[in-house]
C-alpha positions in Angstrom: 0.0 0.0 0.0 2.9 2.4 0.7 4.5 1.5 -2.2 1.8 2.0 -4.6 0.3 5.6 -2.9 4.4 6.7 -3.2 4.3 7.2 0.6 7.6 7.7 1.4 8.7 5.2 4.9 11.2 5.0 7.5 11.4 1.6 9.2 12.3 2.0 12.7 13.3 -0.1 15.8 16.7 -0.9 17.6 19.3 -2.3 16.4 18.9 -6.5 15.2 14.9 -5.9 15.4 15.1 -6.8 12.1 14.3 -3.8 9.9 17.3 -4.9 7.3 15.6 -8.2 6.4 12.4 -6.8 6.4 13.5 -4.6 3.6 15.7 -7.9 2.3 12.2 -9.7 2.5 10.4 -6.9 0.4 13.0 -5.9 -2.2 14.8 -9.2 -3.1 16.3 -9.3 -6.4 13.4 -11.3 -8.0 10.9 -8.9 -6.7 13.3 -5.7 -7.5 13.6 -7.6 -10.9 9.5 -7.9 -11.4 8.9 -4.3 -10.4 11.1 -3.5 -13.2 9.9 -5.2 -15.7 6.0 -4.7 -14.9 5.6 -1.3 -12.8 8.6 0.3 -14.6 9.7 0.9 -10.7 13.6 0.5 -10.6 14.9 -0.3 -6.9 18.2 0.7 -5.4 18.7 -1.0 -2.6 21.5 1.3 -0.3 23.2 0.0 2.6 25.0 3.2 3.7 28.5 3.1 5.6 28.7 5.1 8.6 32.6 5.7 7.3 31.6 7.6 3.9 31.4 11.1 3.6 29.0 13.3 1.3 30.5 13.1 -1.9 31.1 9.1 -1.5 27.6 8.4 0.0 26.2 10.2 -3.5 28.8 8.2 -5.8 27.7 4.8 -3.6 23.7 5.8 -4.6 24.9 6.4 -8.0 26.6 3.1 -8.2 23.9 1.3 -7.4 21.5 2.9 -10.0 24.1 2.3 -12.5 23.4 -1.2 -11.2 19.8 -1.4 -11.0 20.4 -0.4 -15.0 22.4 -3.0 -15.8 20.9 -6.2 -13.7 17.5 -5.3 -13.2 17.2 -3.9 -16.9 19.1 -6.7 -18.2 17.3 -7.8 -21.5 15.2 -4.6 -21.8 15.4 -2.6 -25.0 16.4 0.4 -23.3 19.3 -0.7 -21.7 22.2 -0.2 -24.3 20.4 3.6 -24.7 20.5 4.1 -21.0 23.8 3.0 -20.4 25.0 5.4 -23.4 23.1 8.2 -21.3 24.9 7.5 -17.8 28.5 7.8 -19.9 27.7 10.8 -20.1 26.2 11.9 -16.7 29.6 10.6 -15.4 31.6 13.7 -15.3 29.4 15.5 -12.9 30.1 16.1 -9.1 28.5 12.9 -7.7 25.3 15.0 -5.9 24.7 16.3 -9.6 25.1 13.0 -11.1 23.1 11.3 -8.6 20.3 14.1 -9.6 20.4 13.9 -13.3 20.5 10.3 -13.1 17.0 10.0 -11.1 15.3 12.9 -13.5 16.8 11.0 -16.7 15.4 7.4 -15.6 12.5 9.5 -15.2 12.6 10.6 -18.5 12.5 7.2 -20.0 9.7 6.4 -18.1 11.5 4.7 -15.1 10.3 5.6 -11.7 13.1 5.2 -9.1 13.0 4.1 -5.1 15.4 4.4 -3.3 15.8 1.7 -0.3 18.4 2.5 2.4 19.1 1.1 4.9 21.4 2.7 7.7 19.7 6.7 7.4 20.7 7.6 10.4 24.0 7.3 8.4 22.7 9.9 6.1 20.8 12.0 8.9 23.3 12.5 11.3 26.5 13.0 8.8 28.4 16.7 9.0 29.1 16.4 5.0 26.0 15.8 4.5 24.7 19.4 3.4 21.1 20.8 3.4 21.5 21.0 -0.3 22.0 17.5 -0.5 18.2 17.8 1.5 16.3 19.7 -0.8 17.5 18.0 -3.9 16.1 14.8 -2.4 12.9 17.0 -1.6 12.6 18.3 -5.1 12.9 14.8 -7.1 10.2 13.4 -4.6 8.4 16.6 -5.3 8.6 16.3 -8.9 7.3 12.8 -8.2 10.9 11.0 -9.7 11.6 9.7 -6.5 10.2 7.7 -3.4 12.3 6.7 -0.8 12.1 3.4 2.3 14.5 3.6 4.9 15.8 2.0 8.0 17.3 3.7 11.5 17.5 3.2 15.0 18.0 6.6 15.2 14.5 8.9 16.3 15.1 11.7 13.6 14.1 14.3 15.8 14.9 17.9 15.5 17.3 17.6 18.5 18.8 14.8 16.8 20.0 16.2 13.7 23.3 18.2 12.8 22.2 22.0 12.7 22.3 22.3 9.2 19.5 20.1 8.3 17.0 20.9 11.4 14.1 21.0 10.0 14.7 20.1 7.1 12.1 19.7 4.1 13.3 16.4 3.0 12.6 14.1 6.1 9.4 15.7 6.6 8.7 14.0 3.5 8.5 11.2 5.8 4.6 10.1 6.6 4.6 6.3 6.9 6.2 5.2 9.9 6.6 1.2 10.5 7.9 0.5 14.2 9.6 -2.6 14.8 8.5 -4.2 17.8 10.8 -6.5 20.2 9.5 -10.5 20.2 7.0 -11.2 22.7 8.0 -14.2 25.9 6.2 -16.7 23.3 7.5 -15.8 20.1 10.6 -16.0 21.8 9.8 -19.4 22.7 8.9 -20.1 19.2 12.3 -18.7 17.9 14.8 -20.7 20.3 12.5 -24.1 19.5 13.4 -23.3 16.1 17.3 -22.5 16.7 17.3 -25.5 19.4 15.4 -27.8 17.5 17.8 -31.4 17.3 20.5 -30.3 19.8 20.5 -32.6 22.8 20.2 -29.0 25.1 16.9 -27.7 25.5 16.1 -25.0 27.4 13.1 -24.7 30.0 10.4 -22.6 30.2 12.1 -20.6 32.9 15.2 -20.4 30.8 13.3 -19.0 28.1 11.6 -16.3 30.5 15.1 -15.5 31.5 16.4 -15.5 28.5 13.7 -13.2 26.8 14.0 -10.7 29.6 18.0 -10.2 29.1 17.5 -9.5 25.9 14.9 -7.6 26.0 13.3 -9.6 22.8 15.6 -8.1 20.5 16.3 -11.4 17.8 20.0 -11.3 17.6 20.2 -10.5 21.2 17.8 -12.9 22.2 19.8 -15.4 19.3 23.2 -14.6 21.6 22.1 -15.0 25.1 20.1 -18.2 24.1 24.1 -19.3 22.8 25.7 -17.9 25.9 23.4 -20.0 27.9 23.6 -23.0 25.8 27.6 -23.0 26.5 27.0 -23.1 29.8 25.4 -26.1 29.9 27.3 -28.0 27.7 30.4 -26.7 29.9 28.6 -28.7 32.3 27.5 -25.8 34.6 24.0 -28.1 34.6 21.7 -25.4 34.8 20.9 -21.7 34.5 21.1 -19.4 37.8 18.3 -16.6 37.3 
């Protein structure tokens, strides 16, 4: 539904809640490859480093598009003609190139979304400019762009670098999806599943335990549910609440 309205979302919830494979779930290459081909929507799918600055953040989102063109668009009878086209995009600065790319696609009838996970990566960077703000505001203005993404970070005014407080761009943002920690018994559920043949098997107390440490968090939860496993086999014989 978000997708189709062009509502653009941020995924939130702490870290290993499991916001990156929701988004690996939605946008797998098949389905990136279907959209494509069908709804003439081309994904990139961003993972943004925390180590990149501006101009390498803009070159990485460039990158991708020029890889969205070349596997997603693989076969299509626009490819060679698009390809030609980015040769010649490529001696811009990369926030320019990044821009003229989008519009472009756009031109040829190619609606881009841009999935990224990591914002707070993009949010909270110093080299990362308002103008780099309000020329994502202006593609999704002029209805070229739509963007997903996933933080653990809140976004808030009080959050951001001073530059971009209150910036046009993330107030873009409408749809909000919150990821919510696992619950005592789909906790339970999740350890059966990592458990299941192993001669250890943790009790129902164990679980509890376990579940509260980790405050349902799945790779925390996934960790402790290791730690505590260990122990046994080290022969400790049981877990001390």
């Amino acid at each position: 539904e978000y997708i189709s309205q062009r509502v653009n979302v941020c995924v939130l919830g702490p870290q290993g809640s499991g916001k990156s494979s929701l988004l690996n779930c939605f946008f797998s290459f098949p389905v990136r490859r279907r959209m494509a081909a069908e709804q003439h929507i081309l994904v990139c799918r961003a993972d943004l480093s925390p180590t990149a600055d501006g101009e390498e953040m803009c070159q990485y989102l460039y990158d991708q598009l020029v890889y969205g063109v070349r596997r997603l668009l693989a076969g299509s009878s626009l490819q060679t003609e698009l390809l030609a086209e980015l040769e010649i995009i490529q001696s811009h600065a990369a926030l320019t190139r990044l821009q003229q790319t989008i519009e472009m696609l756009h031109d040829y009838g190619y609606f881009i979304l841009l999935v990224m996970d990591n914002f707070e990566t993009f949010t909270s960077s110093p080299t990362i400019t308002m103008n780099h703000h309000e020329v994502f505001r202006s593609l999704i203005e002029g209805g070229r762009l739509q963007c997903v993404v996933a933080t653990d970070y809140d976004l808030s005014r009080d959050s951001l670098p001073a530059d971009v407080r209150g910036s046009y761009f993330l107030q873009k943002f409408t749809g909000f999806l919150c990821m919510q920690p696992l619950t005592e018994e789909q906790a339970a559920a999740f350890i059966a599943g990592k458990q299941a043949g192993s001669p250890m098997q943790l009790d129902d107390r164990a679980i509890r335990t376990v579940h509260l440490l980790s405050g349902g968090v799945p790779w925390v939860l996934e960790a402790v549910a290791e730690a505590v496993f260990d122990s046994l086999e080290q022969g400790e014989g049981k877990l001390n609440g």
